[in-house]
N, C-alpha and C positions, 0 to 999 in steps of 0.2 A: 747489326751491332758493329761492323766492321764499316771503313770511309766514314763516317760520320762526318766528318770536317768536310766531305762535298755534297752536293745534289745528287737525288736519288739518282737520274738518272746518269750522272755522270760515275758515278760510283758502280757503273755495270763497266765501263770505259778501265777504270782502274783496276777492277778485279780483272780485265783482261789483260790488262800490259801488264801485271804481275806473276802473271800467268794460270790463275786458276781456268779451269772448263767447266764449272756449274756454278750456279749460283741460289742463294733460298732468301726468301724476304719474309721478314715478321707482317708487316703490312705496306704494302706495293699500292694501296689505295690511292695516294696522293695525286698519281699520274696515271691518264690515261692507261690501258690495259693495253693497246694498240702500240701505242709510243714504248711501250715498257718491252714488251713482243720484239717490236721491228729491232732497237737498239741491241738486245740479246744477240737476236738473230744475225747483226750485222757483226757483231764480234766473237761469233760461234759459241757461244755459252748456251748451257743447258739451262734453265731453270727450272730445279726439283723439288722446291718444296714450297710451299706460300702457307703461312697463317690465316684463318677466318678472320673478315671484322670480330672485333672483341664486341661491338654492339653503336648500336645509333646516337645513345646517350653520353652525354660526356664521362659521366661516373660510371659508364658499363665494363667489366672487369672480364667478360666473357659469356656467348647467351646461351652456350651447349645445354646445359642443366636448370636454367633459370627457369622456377616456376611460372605459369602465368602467361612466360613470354615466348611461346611455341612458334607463332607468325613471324616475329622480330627475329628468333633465328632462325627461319627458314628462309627470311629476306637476305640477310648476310650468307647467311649458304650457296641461294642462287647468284648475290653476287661474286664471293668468291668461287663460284665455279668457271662464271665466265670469265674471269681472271685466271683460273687455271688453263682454262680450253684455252686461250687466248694464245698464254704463254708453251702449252705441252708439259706442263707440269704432273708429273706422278703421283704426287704425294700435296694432301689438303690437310691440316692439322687443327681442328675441331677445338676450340675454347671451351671448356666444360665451366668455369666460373667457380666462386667460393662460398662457403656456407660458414654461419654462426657458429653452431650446433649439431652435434650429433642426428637430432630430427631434421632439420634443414638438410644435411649433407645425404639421410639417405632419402627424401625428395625429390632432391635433383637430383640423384642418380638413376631413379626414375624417370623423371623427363630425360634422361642425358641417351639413354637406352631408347627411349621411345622416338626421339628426334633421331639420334642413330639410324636405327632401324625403316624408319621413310627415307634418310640422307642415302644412306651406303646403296640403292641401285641405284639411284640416280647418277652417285659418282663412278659406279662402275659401269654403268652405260659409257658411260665416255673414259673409261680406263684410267679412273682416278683412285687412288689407297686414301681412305682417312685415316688420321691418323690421329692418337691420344698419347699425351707425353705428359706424366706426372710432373708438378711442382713442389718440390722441397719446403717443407714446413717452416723452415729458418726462413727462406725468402717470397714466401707467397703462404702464411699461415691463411688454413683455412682451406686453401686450393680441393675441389672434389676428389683429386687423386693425388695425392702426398708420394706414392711412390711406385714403383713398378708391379707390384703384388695387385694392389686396388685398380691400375690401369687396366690388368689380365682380368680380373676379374670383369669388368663392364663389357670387354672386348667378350670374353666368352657367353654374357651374355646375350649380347647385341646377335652374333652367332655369322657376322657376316663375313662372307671371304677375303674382302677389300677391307677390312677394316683391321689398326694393326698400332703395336706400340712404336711409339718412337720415344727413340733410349738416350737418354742425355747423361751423360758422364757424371759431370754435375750436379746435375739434380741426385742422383744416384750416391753420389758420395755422400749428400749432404742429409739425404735422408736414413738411407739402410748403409752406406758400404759394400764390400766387395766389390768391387768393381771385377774385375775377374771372373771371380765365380758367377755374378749375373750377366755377364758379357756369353758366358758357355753355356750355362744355364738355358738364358734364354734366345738361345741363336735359332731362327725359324718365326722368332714370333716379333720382332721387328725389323721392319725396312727402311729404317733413316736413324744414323745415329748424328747426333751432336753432342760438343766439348768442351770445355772450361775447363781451369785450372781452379783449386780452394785451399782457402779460402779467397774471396775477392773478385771471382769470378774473370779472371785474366787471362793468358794465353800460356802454353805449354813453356816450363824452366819457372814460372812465377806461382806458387804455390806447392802441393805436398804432394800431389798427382803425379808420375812418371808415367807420361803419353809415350815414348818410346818403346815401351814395355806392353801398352795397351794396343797402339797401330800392330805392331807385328802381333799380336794376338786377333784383330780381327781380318787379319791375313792366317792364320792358322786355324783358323775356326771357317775362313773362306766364307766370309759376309760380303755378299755380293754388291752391298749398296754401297750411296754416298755417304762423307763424314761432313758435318759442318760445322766450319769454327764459328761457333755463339761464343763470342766470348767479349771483353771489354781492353780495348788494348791497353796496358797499362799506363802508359806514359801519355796516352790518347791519340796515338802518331800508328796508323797501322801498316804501313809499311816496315817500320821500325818493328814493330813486335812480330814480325812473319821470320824472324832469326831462325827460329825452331823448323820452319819449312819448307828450309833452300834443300833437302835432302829429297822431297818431290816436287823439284822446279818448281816452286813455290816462291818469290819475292824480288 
C-alpha cells in the first residue's frame, strides 16, 4: 500500500533509503520470487509477512473458506509457500473469503478449519505462522471474520501452534473498538500487527486513532514482533506521509 507510484520492485529500493528494515507484501506475485528475494537481500531487508493469492479467478476475493474450492486453495498455498521459503518470511496470511449469509459464513468456516489444518504443518515444516486477520464489516462486508473474537475462535479450532491472529488496528477500530484493551487482552495470541488511521484508512496524525499512545503500549505489553504500516498515504506521496515516523528513523 505504500510506493505505489513505483515498481514493485523498485519500491523495496525505497523502503531502504528510507530507512525501514522489513518489509510485507499484500501480493509479491507479479515478480519473480527469486528476483524479489535477491533484491531484499541486497538491501538488508527482512521480509515478514506475504499474503496468499486471493485465487486464480479474476472475481476471487480469497480461497481459505471457499466451498468446493479445496484444490484451488491448496494450489495458492503451495505457491505462496514458495514465495515465503524464497523470501524467509515468518509469517503467511491465509485469505479466508466472504459469505452471503449466515449458512454460507458457517460453511466456510468449516472448509477454512479444515484447509487450516492440512496447511499449518506444512507451514511449520519450514518455520512458517499462518496467520488470520479479520476484516471490518464497513470495509470488506461479509468478510468470514469481521473481527478478532471470530478470528480466536477458528484459531482455537484449527488447534495449531503456528497458526495465530494478526491484529490490525484498523480493522479493530472499525469493527469492535478498544484498541487498548484488545492490544493487552490479546497479547500472546498475535504475532504481526498492522495500522491505519480512521476514518480513511491513512497514516498516523490523519484520523481519530492516537498511534503514539498505541506504539509505546505495545512496547509496555513487550510485543516482540513487527508493525506494518497498511495504510494509504493520504495525499498519495509516501515519503511525505512518513512525518509521523522520523521519531524511529523512519523517512
Amino acid at each position: 500500500m505504500l510506493f505505489k507510484e513505483l515498481p514493485l520492485l523498485d519500491r523495496i529500493d525505497a523502503a531502504a533509503d528510507l530507512g525501514f528494515k522489513a518489509i510485507e507484501f499484500q501480493a509479491p506475485y507479479a515478480e519473480p520470487a527469486a528476483d524479489i528475494a535477491a533484491r531484499a537481500q541486497a538491501r538488508g531487508l527482512e521480509v515478514v509477512l506475504i499474503n496468499a493469492p486471493s485465487g486464480p479467478r479474476p472475481d476471487d476475493r480469497g480461497l481459505g473458506g471457499a466451498v468446493g474450492r479445496e484444490e484451488d486453495f491448496w494450489a495458492t498455498f503451495v505457491q505462496a509457500m514458495d514465495y515465503a521459503t524464497a523470501f524467509g518470511s515468518r509469517h503467511l496470511r491465509v485469505i479466508s473469503g466472504f459469505a452471503s449469509d449466515a449458512a454460507e459464513r458457517a460453511a466456510m468456516e468449516e472448509v477454512l478449519i479444515a484447509n487450516l489444518q492440512r496447511a499449518a504443518p506444512v507451514a511449520a515444516a519450514a518455520g512458517v505462522i499462518l496467520t488470520l486477520e479479520p476484516i471490518n464489516p464497513v470495509d470488506g462486508p461479509g468478510y468470514v471474520m469481521p473481527n478478532p473474537a471470530a478470528a480466536l475462535a477458528v484459531i482455537d479450532k484449527v488447534g495449531a501452534p503456528n497458526l495465530s491472529l494478526q491484529f490490525d488496528f484498523y480493522h479493530t477500530q472499525m469493527s469492535v473498538g478498544d484498541l487498548a484493551g484488545h492490544a493487552r487482552r490479546l497479547a500472546g495470541r498475535y504475532s504481526h500487527v498492522q495500522f491505519s488511521n480512521a476514518p480513511g484508512r491513512h497514516e498516523p496524525g490523519v484520523g481519530e486513532i492516537h498511534y503514539p499512545y498505541l506504539f509505546d503500549l505495545l512496547d509496555e505489553i513487550a510485543y516482540p514482533g513487527w508493525v506494518g504500516c497498511e495504510y494509504w498515504p493520504s495525499t498519495g506521496d509516501t515519503r511525505a506521509s512518513l512525518a509521523w515516523a522520523k521519531p524511529w528513523g523512519i523517512g
